[in-house]
C-alpha positions in Angstrom: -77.7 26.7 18.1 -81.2 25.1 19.2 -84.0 27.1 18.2 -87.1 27.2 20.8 -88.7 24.4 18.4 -85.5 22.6 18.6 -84.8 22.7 21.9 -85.4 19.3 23.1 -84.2 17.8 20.5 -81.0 19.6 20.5 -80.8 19.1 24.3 -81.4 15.2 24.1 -78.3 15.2 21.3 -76.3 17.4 23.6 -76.9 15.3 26.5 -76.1 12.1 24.4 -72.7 13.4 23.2 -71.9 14.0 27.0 -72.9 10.2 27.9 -70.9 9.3 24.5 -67.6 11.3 25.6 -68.1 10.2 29.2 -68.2 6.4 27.9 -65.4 6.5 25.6 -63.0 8.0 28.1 -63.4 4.4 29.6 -63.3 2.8 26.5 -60.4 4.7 24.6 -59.5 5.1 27.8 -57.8 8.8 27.6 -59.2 8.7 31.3 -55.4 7.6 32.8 -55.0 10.8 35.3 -57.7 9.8 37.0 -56.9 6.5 38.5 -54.5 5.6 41.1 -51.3 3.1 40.4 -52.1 -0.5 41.3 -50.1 -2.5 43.2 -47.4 -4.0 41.3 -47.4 -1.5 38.8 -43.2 -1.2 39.3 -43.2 -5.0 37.8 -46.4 -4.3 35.7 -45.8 -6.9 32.6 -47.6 -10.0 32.7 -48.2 -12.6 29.9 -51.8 -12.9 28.4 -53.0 -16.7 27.6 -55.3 -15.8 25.6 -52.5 -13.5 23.2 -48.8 -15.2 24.2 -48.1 -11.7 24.5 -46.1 -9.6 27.3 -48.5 -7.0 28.3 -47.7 -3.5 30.6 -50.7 -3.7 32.3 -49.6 -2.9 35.7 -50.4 1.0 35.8 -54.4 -0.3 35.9 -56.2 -1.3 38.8 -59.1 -3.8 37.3 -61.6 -2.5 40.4 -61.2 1.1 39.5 -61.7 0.7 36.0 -65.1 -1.7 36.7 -66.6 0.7 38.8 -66.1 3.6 36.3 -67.4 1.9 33.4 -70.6 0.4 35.5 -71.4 3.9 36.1 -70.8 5.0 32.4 -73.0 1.8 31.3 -76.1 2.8 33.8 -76.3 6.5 32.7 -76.6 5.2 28.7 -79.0 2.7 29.4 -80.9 5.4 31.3 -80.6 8.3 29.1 -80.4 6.8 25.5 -83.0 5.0 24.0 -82.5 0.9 24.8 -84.9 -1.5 22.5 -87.1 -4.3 24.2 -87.8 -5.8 21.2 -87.3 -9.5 21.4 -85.9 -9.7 17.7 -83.1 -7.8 18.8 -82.2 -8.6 22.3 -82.9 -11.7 22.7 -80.9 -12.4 19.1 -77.9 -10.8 21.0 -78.2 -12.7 24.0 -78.7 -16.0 22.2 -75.5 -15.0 20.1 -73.6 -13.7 23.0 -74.0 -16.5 25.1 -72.9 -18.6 22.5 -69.5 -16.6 21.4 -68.9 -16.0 25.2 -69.2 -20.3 25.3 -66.6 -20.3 22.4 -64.1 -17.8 24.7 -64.3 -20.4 27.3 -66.0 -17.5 29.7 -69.6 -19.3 30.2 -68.8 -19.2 33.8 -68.8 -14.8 33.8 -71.7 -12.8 34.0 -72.4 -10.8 30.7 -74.6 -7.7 30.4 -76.2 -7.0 26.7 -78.0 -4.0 25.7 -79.8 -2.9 22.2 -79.4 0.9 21.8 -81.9 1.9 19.3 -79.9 3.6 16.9 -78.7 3.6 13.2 -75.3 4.3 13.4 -73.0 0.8 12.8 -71.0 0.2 15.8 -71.3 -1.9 19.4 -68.3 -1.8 22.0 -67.7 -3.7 25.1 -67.0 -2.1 28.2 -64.6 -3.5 31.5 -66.7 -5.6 33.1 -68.3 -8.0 30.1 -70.6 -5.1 29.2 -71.4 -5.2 25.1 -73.7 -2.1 23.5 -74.7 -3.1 20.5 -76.7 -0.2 18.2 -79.4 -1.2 16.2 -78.4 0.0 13.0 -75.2 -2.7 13.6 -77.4 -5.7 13.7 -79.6 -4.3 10.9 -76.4 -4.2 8.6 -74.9 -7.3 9.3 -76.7 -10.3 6.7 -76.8 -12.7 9.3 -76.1 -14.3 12.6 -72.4 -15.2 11.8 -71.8 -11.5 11.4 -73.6 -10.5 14.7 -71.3 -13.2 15.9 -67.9 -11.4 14.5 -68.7 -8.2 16.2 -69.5 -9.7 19.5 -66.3 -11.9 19.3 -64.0 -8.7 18.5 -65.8 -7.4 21.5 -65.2 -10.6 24.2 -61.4 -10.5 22.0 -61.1 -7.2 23.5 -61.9 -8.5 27.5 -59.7 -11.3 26.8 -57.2 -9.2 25.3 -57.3 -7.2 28.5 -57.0 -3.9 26.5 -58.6 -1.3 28.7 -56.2 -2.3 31.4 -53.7 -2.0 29.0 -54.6 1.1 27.3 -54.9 2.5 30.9 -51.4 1.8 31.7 -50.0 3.1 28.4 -52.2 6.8 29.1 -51.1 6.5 32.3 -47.0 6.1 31.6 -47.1 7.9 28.6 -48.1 10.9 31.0 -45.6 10.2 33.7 -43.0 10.1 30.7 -44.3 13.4 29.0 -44.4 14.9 32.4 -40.8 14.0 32.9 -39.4 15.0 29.7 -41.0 18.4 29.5 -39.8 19.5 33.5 -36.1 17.9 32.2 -36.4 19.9 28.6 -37.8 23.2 30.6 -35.1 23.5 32.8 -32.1 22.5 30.0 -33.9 25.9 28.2 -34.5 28.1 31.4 -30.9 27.2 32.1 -29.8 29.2 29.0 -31.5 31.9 30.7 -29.1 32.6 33.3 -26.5 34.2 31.6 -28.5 37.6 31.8 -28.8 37.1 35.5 -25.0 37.5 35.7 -24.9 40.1 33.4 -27.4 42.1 35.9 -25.2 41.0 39.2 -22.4 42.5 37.3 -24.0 45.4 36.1 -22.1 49.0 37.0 -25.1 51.1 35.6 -28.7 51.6 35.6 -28.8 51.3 31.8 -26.8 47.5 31.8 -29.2 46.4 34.5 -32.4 47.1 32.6 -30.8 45.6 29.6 -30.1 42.7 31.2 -33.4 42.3 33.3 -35.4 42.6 29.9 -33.5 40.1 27.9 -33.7 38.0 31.0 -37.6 38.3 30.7 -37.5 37.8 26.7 -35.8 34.4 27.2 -37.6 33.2 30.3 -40.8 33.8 27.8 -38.9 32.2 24.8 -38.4 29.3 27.3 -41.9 28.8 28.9 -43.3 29.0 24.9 -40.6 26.5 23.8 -41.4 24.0 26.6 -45.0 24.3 25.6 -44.0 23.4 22.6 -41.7 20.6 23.6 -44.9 19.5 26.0 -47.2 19.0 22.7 -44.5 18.0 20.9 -43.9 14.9 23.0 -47.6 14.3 23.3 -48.0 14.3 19.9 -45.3 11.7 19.3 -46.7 9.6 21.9 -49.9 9.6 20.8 -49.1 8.8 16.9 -46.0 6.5 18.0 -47.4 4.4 20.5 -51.4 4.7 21.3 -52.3 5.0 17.8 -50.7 1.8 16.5 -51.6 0.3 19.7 -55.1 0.9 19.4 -54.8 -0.6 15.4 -53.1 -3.6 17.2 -55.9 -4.5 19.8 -58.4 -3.9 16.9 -56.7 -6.5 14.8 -55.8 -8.5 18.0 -60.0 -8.9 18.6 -60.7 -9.5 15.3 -58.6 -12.7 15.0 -59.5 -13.6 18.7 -63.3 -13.1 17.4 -62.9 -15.2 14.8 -61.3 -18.0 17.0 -64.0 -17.3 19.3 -67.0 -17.3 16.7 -65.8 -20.6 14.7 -65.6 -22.8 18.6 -69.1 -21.4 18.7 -70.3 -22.8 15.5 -70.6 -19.8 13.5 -69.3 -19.6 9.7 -65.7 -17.1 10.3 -65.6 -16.2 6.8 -68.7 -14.6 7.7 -65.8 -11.9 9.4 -63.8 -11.2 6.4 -67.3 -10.9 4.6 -68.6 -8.2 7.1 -65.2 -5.9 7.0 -65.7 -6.3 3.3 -69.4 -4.7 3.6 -67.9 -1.8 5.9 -65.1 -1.2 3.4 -67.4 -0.6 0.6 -70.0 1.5 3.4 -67.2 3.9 3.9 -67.5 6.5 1.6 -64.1 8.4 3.2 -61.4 7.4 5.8 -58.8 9.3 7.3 -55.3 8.0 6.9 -54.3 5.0 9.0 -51.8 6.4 11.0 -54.0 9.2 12.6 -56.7 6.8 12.9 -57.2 4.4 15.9 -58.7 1.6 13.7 -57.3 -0.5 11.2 -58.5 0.4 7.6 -61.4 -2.4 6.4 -59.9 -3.6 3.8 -56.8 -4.4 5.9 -58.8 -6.3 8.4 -60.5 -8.0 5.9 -57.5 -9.3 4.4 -55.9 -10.0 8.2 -59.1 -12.0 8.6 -58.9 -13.9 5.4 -55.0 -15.2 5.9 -55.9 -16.4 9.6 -58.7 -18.3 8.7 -56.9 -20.0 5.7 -53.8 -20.8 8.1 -56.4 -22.2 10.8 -57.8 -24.1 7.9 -54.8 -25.2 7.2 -53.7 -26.4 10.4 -56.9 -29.4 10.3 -57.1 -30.2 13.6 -54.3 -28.7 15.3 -56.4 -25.0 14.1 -58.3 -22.7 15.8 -56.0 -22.3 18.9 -54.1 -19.5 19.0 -54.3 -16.1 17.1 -50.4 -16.4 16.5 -49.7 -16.0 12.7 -46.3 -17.1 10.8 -43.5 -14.4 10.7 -44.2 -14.0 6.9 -48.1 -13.6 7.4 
């Protein structure tokens, strides 16, 4: 509750955790329902040069999801506090333009914005929008670091995983949808068996019985499907978006480092950074519920690809594609 000395305070937090949700319902993108299928989306797989990889990515209309996240990016840089200090923004656009050199995307327009904030974190938005906090760039030792967290941001672009995040919320909703009208009716169904009983009914008495057990199992059904509805979401969520958000996580990182290294910058500077964050995080939640890889694990992901690029002389640093046993 804000107390009347508070109250500014507490409404400036409150109107920053609205801009924060807002944003990360384009960047998490748990925003499906509120675009409209894009052409193609029936033949929706398409291979990404950047990854070698198939992606579903057909649900997504690019446009849709520009225009929402340009109007997510305006309202932060309008309501939370942006820094004009040279040190830091014009050390992010040096290192930006840079990295965004090393992703062969010097040719795109990139925004860069300094919130002036402790908390360790930057994200990219559709679009080749990167936030960066403050209290990121404070953390990080050096320019190579800066470097690794705006690669893993331009990995995410090239990765193109709003569009596919979009299409995965998107289907997964469809298929949820589906399975609860299909598992609803197989239970309403069992239902019916009181409705005959009530046709057939000779007295008062075996009517009401069977009306009321007719309601009882129409209820048991409706709380059963509910159940079956959250059921499904659950499973989708923890079977497929979770480990597909861990996957585009690690995905950036080793695009970042690919990215970073064409740009000049020291990529062990990557592994060194995740190793910071891992000893900065006092408590995690278990992997599996969480949508980012653990630190240590992407330290370690970080540390065999740039020993196999290394590896490779001068065939290295062009593709993020790993050996089976890696």
């Amino acid at each position: 509750m804000c107390n009347h000395h508070a109250h500014l305070e507490c409404k400036m937090k409150a109107e920053e955790k609205a801009i924060h949700e807002r944003r990360n319902a384009i960047q998490v993108l748990a925003a499906g329902g509120m675009l409209t299928v894009a052409a193609g989306a029936t033949t929706g797989c398409a291979t990404n040069p950047e990854t070698g990889e198939k992606q579903f990515v057909g649900l997504a209309s690019e446009a849709q999801l520009n225009q929402m996240a340009l109007s997510s990016w305006n309202e932060m840089k309008q309501k939370l506090p942006t820094s004009n200090d040279p040190r830091y923004t014009r050390r992010l656009a040096n290192i930006g333009s840079r990295v965004k050199r090393g992703a062969n995307r010097a040719d795109q327009r990139w925004d860069y914005a300094v919130f002036d904030q402790d908390q360790k974190n930057a994200f990219v938005l559709p679009g080749n929008r990167v936030g960066f906090y403050k209290g990121m760039m404070d953390f990080a030792d050096n320019d190579d670091q800066i470097a690794a967290v705006m690669g893993h941001e331009v990995g995410h672009v090239s990765g193109r995983h709003a569009r596919e995040r979009v299409s995965q919320q998107m289907a997964g909703q469809l298929a949820i949808g589906a399975g609860t009208i299909v598992g609803g009716s197989q239970m309403s169904k069992k239902c019916n068996q009181y409705k005959v009983a009530a046709q057939a009914a000779k007295t008062r008495e075996q009517y009401n019985a069977a009306k009321a057990g007719y309601n009882r199992c129409m209820q048991n059904a409706q709380r059963n499907t509910q159940l079956l509805s959250q059921a499904l979401g659950l499973g989708f969520t923890f079977g497929v978006i979770l480990p597909y958000s861990r996957k585009h996580e690690l995905q950036s990182d080793l695009l970042g480092a690919k990215y970073m290294h064409k740009a000049g910058y020291d990529a062990n500077q990557a592994v060194r950074l995740w190793e910071k964050m891992a000893e900065s995080s006092t408590s995690r939640q278990p992997e599996f519920m969480s949508t980012h890889p653990d630190p240590d694990k992407r330290a370690q992901k970080l540390r065999d690809y740039i020993a196999y690029q290394e590896r490779l002389g001068s065939q290295g640093w062009e593709s993020i594609k790993m050996p089976k046993s890696s």
